[in-house]
C-alpha angles and dihedrals in degrees: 000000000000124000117188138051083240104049083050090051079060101054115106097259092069104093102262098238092039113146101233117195116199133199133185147177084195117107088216133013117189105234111219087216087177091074107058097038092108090057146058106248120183107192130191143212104206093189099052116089136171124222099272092063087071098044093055084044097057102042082051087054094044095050089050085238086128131030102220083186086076092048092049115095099184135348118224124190106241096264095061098065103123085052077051097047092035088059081051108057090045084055084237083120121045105178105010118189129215115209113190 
């Protein structure tokens, strides 16, 4: 049988040329390449971004066309960062932030 979401998203019945978006808390997946090489698959990191990605994000912040205090799930002075990383990894924080 199958056993991952992404291995599923591969079976014939997915549209060929489908965009599939994948996310993880897993440090690895094995990915079953076999199965999608009949079809065009795109697939996308959405945690990876280049350095123009943060150039676009600050210039929203400072133009207050976004509110980052409604995105930030804790706030963790920078010495607590394994408690930081630890909330993390369990998904009980979504965006942490460190303050020096």
């Amino acid at each position: 049988g199958l056993n991952s979401p992404l291995e599923v998203s591969l079976e014939d019945y997915v549209r060929p040329t489908a965009e599939k978006i994948y996310t993880t808390k897993e440090e690895r997946v094995e990915v079953p390449w076999n199965m999608g090489i009949m079809k065009r698959i795109e697939t996308t990191l959405p945690f990876s971004s280049g350095y123009t990605s943060w150039e676009k994000d600050l210039h929203l912040i400072a133009s207050k066309k976004i509110n980052v205090n409604s995105l930030i799930t804790h706030c963790f002075p920078l010495g607590d960062w394994s408690k930081a990383f630890s909330l993390v990894t369990k998904g009980q924080a979504i965006k942490t932030l460190f303050i020096a």
